[in-house]
C-alpha positions as CSV (number, residue, x, y, z in Angstrom):
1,X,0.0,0.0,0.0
2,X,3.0,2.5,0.8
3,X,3.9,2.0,-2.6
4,X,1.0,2.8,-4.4
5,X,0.7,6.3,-2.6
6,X,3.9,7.4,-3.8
7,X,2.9,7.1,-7.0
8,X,2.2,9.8,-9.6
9,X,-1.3,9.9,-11.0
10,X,0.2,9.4,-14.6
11,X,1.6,5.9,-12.8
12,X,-1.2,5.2,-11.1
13,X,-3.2,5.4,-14.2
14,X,-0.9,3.1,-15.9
15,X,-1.1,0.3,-13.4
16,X,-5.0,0.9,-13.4
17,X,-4.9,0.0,-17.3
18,X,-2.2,-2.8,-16.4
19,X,-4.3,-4.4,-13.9
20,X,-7.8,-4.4,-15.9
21,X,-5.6,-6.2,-18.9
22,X,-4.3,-8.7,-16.5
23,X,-7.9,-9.3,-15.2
24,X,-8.9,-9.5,-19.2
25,X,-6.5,-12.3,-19.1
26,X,-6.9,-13.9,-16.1
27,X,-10.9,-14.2,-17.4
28,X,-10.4,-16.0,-20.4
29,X,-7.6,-18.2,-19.2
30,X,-7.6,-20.7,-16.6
31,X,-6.4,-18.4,-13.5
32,X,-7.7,-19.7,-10.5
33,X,-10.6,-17.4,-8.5
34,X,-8.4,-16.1,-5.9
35,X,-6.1,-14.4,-8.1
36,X,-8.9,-12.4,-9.8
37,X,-10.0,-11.1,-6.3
38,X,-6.7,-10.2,-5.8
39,X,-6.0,-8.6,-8.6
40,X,-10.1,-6.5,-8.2
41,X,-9.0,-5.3,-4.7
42,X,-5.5,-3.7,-6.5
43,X,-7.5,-1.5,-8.9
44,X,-10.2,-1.2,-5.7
45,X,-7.6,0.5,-3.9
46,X,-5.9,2.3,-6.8
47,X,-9.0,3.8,-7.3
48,X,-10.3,5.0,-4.3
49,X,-6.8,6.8,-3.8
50,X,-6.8,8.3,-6.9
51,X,-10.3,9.8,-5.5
52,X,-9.0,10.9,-2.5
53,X,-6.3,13.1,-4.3
């Protein structure tokens, strides 16, 4: 989490867009449940930070 709030919003955005392809992927592949609840609560909390700035 300490990472993720020293992060510019021009990074944040990126990882935003990397995380919802990795979650594209992890959808049409075989990726187990748990790893696509994992990866939901990253952009989750990417999100809500980029809110609160």
């Amino acid at each position: 989490m300490k990472d993720i709030k020293n992060l510019s919003e021009k990074e944040k955005e990126e990882k935003i867009k990397d995380l919802k392809l990795e979650l594209m992927k992890s959808k049409t592949g075989r990726e187990s449940k748990l790893k696509t609840k994992e990866i939901k609560k990253a952009i989750a909390r990417l999100l809500m930070l980029k809110q609160k700035t």
